[in-house]
Structures are given as C-alpha cells and as structure tokens.
C-alpha positions in Angstrom: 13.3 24.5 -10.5 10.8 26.9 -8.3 7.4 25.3 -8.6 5.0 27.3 -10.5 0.8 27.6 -11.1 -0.2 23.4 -11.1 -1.8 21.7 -13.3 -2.4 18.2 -14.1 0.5 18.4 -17.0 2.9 20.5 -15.0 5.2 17.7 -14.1 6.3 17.9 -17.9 8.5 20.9 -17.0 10.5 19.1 -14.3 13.2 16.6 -14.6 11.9 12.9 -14.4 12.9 10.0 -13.8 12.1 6.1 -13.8 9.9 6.7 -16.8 9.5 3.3 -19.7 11.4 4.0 -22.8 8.3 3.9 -24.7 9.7 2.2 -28.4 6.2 4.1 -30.1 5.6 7.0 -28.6 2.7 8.0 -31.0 1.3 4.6 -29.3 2.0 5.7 -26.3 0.0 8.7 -26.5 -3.0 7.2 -28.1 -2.8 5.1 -25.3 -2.8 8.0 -22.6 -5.8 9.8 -24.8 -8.5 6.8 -24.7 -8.0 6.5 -21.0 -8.1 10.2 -20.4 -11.8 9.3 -21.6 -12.3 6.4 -19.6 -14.6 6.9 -16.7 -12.7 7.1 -13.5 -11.9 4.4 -11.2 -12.7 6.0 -7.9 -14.4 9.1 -7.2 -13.5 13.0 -5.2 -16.2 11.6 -1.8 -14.7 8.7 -1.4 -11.0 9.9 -1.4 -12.0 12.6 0.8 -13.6 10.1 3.5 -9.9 8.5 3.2 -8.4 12.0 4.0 -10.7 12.3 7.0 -9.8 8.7 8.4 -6.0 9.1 7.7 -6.4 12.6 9.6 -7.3 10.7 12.2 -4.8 8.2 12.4 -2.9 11.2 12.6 -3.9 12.4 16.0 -3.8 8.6 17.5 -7.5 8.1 17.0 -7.5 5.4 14.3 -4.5 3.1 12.4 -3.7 2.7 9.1 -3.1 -0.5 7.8 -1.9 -0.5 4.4 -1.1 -4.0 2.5 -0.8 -5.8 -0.7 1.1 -7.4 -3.6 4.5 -5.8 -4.2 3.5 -5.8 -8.1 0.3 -6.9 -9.2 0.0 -9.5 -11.8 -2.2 -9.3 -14.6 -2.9 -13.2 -14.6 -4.1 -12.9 -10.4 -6.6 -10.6 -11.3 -9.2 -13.1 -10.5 -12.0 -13.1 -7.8 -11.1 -15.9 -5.7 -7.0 -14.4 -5.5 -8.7 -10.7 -4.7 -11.2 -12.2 -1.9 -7.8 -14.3 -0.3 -6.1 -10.9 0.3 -9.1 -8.9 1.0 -9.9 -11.8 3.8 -6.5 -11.5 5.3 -6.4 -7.4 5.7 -10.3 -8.0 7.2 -9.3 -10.5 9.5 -6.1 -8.0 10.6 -8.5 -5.2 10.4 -10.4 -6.9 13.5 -7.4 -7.9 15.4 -6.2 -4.5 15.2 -9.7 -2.9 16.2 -10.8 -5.4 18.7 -7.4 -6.1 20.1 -5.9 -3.2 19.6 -9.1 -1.0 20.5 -8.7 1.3 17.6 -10.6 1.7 14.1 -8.8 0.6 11.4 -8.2 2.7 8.0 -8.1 -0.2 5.4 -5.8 0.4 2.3 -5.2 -2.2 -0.3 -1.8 -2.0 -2.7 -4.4 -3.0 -5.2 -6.1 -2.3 -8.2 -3.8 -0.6 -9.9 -0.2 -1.4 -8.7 0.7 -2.8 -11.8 4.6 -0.7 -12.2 7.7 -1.0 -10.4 10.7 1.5 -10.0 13.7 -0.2 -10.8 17.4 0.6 -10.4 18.6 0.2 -13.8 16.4 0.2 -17.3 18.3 -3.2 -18.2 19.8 -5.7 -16.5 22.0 -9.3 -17.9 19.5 -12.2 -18.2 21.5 -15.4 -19.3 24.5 -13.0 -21.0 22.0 -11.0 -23.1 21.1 -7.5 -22.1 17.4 -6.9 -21.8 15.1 -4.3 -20.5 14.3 -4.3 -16.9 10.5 -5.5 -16.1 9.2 -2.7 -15.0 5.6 -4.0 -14.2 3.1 -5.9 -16.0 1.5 -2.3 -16.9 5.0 -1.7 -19.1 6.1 -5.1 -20.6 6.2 -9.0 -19.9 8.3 -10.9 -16.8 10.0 -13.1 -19.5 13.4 -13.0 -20.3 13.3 -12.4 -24.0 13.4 -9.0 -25.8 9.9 -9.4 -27.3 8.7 -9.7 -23.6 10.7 -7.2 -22.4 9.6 -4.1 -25.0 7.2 -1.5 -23.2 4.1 -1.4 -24.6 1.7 1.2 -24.5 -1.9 -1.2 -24.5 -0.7 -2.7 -21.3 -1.7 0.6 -19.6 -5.4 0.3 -20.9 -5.3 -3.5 -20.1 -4.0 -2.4 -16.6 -7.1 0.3 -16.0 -9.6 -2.1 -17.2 -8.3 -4.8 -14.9 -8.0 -2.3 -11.8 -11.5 -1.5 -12.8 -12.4 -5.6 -12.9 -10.9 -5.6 -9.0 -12.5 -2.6 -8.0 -16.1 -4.0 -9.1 -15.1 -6.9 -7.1 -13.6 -5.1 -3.8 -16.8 -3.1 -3.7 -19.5 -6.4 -4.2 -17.2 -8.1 -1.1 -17.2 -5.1 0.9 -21.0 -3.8 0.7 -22.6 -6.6 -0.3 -22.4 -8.8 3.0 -19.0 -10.8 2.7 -17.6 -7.9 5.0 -20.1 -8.2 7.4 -19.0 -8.7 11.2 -21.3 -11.5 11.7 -19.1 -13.6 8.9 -15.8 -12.7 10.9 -15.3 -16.8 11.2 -16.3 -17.7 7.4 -12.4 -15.4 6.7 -10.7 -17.5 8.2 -8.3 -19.3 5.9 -8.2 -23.4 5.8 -3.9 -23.2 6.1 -4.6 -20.9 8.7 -7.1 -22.3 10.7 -4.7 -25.4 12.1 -1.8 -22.7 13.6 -2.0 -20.9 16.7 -2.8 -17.6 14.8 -5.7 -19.0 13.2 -7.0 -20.8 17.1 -6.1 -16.9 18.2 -8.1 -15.8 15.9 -11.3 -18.0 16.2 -11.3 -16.6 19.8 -11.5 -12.9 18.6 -14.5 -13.9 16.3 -15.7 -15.4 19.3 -15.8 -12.3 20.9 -17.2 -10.3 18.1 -20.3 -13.1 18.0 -21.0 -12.7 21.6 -21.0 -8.4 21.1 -23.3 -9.1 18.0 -25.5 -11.3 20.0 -25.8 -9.4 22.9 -26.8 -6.1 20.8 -29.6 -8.3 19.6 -30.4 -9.1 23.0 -31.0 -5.7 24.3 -33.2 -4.8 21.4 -30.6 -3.3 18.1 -31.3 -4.6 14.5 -27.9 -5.6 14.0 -28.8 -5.9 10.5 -29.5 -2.5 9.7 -26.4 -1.3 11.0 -23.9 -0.4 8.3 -20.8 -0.7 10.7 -21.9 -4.1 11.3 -23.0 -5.5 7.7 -20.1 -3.3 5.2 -16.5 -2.2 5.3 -14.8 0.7 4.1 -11.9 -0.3 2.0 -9.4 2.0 0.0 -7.1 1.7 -2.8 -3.3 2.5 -3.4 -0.7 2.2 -6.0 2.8 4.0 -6.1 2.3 7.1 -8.9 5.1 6.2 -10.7 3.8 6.4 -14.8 3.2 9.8 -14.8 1.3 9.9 -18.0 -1.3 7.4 -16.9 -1.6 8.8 -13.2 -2.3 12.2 -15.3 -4.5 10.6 -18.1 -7.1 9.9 -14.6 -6.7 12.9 -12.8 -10.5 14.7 -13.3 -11.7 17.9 -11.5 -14.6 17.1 -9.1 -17.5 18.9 -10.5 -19.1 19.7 -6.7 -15.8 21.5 -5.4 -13.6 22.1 -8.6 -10.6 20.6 -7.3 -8.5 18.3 -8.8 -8.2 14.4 -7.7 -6.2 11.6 -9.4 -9.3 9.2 -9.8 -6.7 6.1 -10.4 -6.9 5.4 -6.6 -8.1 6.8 -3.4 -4.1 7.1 -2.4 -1.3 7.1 -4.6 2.4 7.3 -2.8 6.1 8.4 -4.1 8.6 6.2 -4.0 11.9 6.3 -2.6 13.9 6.5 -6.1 11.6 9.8 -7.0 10.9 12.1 -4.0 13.5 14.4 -5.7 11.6 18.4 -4.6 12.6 19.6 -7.7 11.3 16.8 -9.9 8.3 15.7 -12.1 6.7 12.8 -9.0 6.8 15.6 -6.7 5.2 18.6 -9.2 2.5 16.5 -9.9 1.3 14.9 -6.2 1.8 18.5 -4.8 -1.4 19.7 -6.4 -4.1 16.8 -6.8 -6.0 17.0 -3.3 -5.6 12.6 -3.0 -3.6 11.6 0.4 -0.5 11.1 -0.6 2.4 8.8 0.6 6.0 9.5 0.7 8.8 6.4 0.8 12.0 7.7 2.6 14.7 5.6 3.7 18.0 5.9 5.1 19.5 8.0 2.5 17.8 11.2 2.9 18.6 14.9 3.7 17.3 16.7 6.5 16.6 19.9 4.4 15.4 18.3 1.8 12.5 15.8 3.5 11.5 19.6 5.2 11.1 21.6 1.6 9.2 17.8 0.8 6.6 17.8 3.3 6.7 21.7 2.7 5.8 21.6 -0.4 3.0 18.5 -0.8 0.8 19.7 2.5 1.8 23.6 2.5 -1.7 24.2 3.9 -1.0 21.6 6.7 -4.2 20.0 6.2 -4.1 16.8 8.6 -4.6 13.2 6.8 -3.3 15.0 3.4 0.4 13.4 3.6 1.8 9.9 4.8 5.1 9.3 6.0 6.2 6.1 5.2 9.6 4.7 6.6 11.6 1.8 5.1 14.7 2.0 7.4 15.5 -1.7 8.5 15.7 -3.5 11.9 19.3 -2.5 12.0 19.4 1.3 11.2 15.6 2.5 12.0 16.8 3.3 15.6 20.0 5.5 14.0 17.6 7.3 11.0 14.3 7.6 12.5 14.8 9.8 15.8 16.2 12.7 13.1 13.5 12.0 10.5 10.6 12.6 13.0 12.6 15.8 14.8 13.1 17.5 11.0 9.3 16.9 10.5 8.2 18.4 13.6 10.3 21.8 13.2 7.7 22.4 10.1 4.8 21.9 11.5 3.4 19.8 8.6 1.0 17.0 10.5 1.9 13.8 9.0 0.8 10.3 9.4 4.0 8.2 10.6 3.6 4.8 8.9 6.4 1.8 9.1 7.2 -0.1 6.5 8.7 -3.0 7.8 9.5 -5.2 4.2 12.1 -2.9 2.0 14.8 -2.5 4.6 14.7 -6.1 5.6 15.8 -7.5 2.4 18.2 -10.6 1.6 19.1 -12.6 -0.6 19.2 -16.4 0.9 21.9 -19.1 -0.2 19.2 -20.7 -2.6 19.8 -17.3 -4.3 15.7 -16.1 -3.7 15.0 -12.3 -2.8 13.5 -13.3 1.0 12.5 -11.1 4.4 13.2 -12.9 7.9 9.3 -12.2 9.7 12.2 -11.6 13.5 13.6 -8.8 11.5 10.3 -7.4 10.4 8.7 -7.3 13.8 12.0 -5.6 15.6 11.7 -2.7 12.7 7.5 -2.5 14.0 8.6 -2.5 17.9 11.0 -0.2 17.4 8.8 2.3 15.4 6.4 2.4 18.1 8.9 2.4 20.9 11.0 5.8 19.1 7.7 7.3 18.5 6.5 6.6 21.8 9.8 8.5 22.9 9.7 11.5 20.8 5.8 12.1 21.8 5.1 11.6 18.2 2.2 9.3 17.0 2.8 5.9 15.3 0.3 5.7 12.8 -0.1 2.9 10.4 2.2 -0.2 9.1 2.5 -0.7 5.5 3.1 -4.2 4.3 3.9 -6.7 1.2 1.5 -9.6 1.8 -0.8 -11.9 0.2 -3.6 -14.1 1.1 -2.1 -17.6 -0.4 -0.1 -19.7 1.2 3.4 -18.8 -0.1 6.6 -19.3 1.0 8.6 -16.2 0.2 9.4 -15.0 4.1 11.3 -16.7 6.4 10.7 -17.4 10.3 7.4 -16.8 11.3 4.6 -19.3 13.5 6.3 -22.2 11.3 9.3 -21.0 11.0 9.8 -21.2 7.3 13.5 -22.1 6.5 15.9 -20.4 3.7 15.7 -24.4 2.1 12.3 -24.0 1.9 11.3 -21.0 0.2 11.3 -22.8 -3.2 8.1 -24.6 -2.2 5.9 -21.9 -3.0 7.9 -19.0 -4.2 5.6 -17.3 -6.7 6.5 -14.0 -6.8 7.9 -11.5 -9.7 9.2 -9.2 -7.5 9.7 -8.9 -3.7 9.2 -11.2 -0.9 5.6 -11.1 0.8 4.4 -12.3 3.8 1.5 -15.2 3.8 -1.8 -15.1 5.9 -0.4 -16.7 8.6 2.5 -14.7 8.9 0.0 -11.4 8.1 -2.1 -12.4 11.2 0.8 -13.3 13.9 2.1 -9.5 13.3 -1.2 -8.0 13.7 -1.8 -9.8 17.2 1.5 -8.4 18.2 1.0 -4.8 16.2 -2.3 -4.8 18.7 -0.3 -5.3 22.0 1.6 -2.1 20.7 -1.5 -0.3 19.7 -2.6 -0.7 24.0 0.9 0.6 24.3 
C-alpha cells in the first residue's frame, strides 16, 4: 500500500497486526476518547533534547543506554521498585561515562511499557484455551478467562500509572537523588558485598575526589546542573495503536506532531512490516524512533524501512536495534549494517543482547546465560569496529531487585537456582549485579 498524506489516524488504512481483540469495542473507544483528553505525559522540548543526544550517539560522541522491565507490572508501580531500577541505570550511567569516557543518553523501558507482542492470541493453559496475556495494559497474567478478557480501562489505569512513574522519575532526577555527589548512597546493599559493587565504590571514589577538587579551585559545585540533576528519558514499544494515537498532540511552538506517551517509542520485530499500520504511524510523529530486527529480515525491505521512517535523514531520528544472538550476530549483522549504509539514512546502531539469547532451562523457566549476552555485546562492537560503522548504544531487560532470572554472571547463578527469585511475567532480566558487571566491561569496549 503506497504511503499517503500522514496523520495521526492514517495507520487505520494499513493492515495491522498484534492488535487485542477488544470483546466491547464501544468500551474500547470510550476508552481511547477520555485519554485523547488527558494531558500528555511528556512534552515536544524534551523529546527533541532526546533527538539531539541520540544524534549524537550517532556520530560516536555519546552512548545510549537503554534498559528496563520486559513488561511492566501494574502492582511494581511503586516508588521504592522505580528508584531500584532508576539506581541501577545511574550507577551504569557513570561507569559508562567515567570509565568509558563518554556521556551517556539514559532511556528507561518505563512508564508506559505495559503491552507485549505475542506469537499467538491464545495459547493452552492446563488443557483450556485462553487468550494470550498480552500486557497488564490489555488483561490479567492469570490463567482463567475472566483474567484473560482484554479490557478497555486497563489502558486508562496504564496512563495514569505511567503518569504516577513519571512524577516520580522526575522528583529522583531533579530533585537531588541524581546528584553526582550521592554516586555512593546508589549503590545497592546485595550489590555492595560483590566485586562489582567494591568496583564500583572505586569509581565513586573517583567522582568524590573530581567534585572535591572543583571545590578546591574555587567552582560552586552546587550550582551546577550537570552535577546536581540527570537527564532521563522514557520508552515503551508502540504497539496499541489506538492508545499510542489517543497521545499523539501537535506542539503548539512548531506545529509538528509528537506521540506524548514517551520521549521514544520503538517497533517491534513482529510489526516492522513497510506496508503496515506500526510503520504508517511512526513514519510521521517527529519522536526518535526504534526499530527491532532480527535474523529474519530482507535486505530490501530493512532499506524501503529506514527509507521511509527518516526520509529526511535527520541524525538521532531512528534507532537500529539488533536482536541477533551470540551465535548468528556475526553471520546477520555485517549485511544489516552494509544494506543501511547504501541509503544513507544515519542510524543509531544499538545491540540488544537479551532476545536472541533465549532458553528454556531443564526446570522449564524462560532464562538468558549473562556468557552468551556479553559475546553478542563484543561482537557488536568488534563488527562495527570492522565495517567503520559506529556502535551506539546497548538495549537491555533488567531490573534493580535482586532476582534470579539470568544465569552465570559474578555469582554464577545456576539453571537449579533460578526458582529462588524468579518473579517475572514475561522474559528473563538481568539483576543489579549482573547490570553493573556488563557496564564495566561495555566501558573497556567504549575505550576501544
């Protein structure tokens, strides 16, 4: 279908795909028209400062880290779970920078990454056929049908409790928890015993004796908003079309058109289809946008992609992110990054190390082996370094609790002991400990 004028309801001309089966749909569009009169969760300056930071990480000047639950759940939407991850991407975010010697584009898969795609709309639970969760945004974990029936509301309850974590990223993040002089109060208690947590208290060591000798010579290191705030983004794949167009608003100052869900929003693997609805509607809100590819794609077709969402080839517009696997990255991404080039679309190359990794252990629990996940990093870097192209960012599943869901790692968490502290719904994440041993080694690569 050739793409025609854009607007924000477009994407109802095009084919689409992993889209609820909504049982009431004139709930479902109630729903979409009280948050289409909700006030916007971020707003067109802020998502442009993204652009401008991700255009850097583009050229090599900065890196992006992206991170975050696979799917958030309703019930974690606390402060104390939103500070624990927001901790663990800070204390990464100075590794990175001060080890790695680069600023850091920070990029939560929060507030708002409430939906998962999934590969069928029902699956067997126990011998009876239910719907697939789809997200706590669409219906209930549970394996009963009343669980399992999408419903409408939980869109509303998911934009007021993004808007619940976004009051709470921005109090942390400008309001003094972020500040560099605080670098050893993030440190976790679980973490603080392993060598990763003893690496780290020397980096905030560091960091202390750079604060204290720019108070030496005379600075007010308290006046210094590098020093005292962070800048912190938010992400979420656009996957429920209707909600990611109820919040798309046109900026009053420049006219254009931003989806005001997040500062980011990405397209998954299962719909970067050219030709269909994902794609129609990302092309024309001015947000950086990510794209998932994996091993399965087409050269011509990832070429009309990134044609078609950065046509004006404005760097930090689009984000490449890979999800090949430690044992096929080296056969997929050499071609990937060769199509890409031929267009001359600038892209920010990101790795994500989790999807490609997955297994399923003998206990019969989803897990990622942390070996695996750090060969798919080195690798990125090492075929990047060899086509001359730009590794830009790392994209992960994590958390900041003390979970058990990935094997190997500093302690060197067994397949027998993942049921300790398995608590995700979905996919595998990696804990603080095993968040901050990859950035130490994602910082060696950074010095190249």
């Amino acid at each position: 279908m050739a793409h025609q004028a854009w607007n924000k309801s477009s994407w109802q001309n095009f084919p689409v795909v992993q889209q609820p089966n909504w049982p009431d749909r004139e709930a479902y569009q109630e729903a979409l028209a009280e948050l289409a009169t909700l006030p916007p969760l971020v707003f067109a300056g802020e998502i442009r400062e993204l652009k401008r930071q991700l255009a850097m990480a583009a050229e090599g000047k900065a890196f992006l880290l992206q991170g975050g639950d696979c799917a958030e759940d309703f019930a974690r939407c606390t402060a104390p779970a939103v500070r624990e991850l927001l901790k663990v991407i800070l204390q990464m975010t100075v590794i990175l920078g001060y080890a790695g010697g680069k600023p850091v584009v920070k990029v939560g898969r929060m507030a708002g990454q409430y939906a998962k795609p999934r590969s069928s709309d029902t699956e067997m639970v126990n011998g009876v056929e239910l719907s697939s969760y789809r997200g706590d945004m669409v219906n209930g974990i549970d394996p009963t049908p009343e669980a399992r029936r999408p419903e409408p509301q939980r869109m509303l309850k998911g934009y007021h409790l993004a808007c619940a974590t976004m009051n709470i990223l921005r109090a942390f993040t400008r309001g003094g928890y972020a500040a560099l002089d605080r670098v050893h109060a993030w440190n976790n208690e679980f973490v603080k015993r392993s060598p990763q947590g003893q690496m780290y208290e020397r980096v905030a060591r560091g960091i202390d004796q750079a604060i204290n000798f720019m108070r030496v010579v005379g600075l007010d290191t308290d006046n210094i908003p590098q020093l005292q705030q962070a800048s912190f983004f938010t992400s979420h794949e656009a996957l429920l079309l209707g909600y990611e167009e109820a919040l798309t608003r046109q900026d009053s100052t420049t006219g254009g058109w931003y989806d005001c869900s997040a500062h980011m929003v990405w397209i998954g693997e299962r719909t970067r289809q050219v030709d269909g609805a994902h794609v129609e509607f990302c092309r024309g809100i001015l947000n950086p946008v990510g794209v998932k590819i994996g091993p399965n794609y087409e050269v011509d077709n990832v070429q009309r992609l990134v044609t078609a969402l950065n046509p004006g080839r404005e760097p930090g517009r689009l984000t490449l992110i890979t999800r090949f696997g430690a044992g096929k990255i080296e056969k997929f991404l050499p071609g990937l990054i060769r199509a890409v080039k031929e267009t001359g679309v600038p892209v920010v190359w990101s790795c994500d190390p989790m999807h490609g990794n997955t297994y399923t252990s003998e206990t019969g629990l989803k897990t990622r082996n942390f070996a695996e996940i750090l060969n798919e990093i080195r690798a990125f870097f090492e075929i990047h370094w060899s086509e001359g192209t730009v590794p830009g960012g790392v994209h992960f599943e994590m958390t900041g609790d003390d979970v058990t869901e990935c094997t190997g790692g500093g302690r060197d968490i067994k397949d027998s002991e993942l049921r300790l502290n398995y608590q995700t719904n979905c996919d595998p994440r990696l804990n603080a400990e095993q968040s901050l041993e990859l950035a130490f080694q994602i910082a060696e690569m950074i010095r190249g």
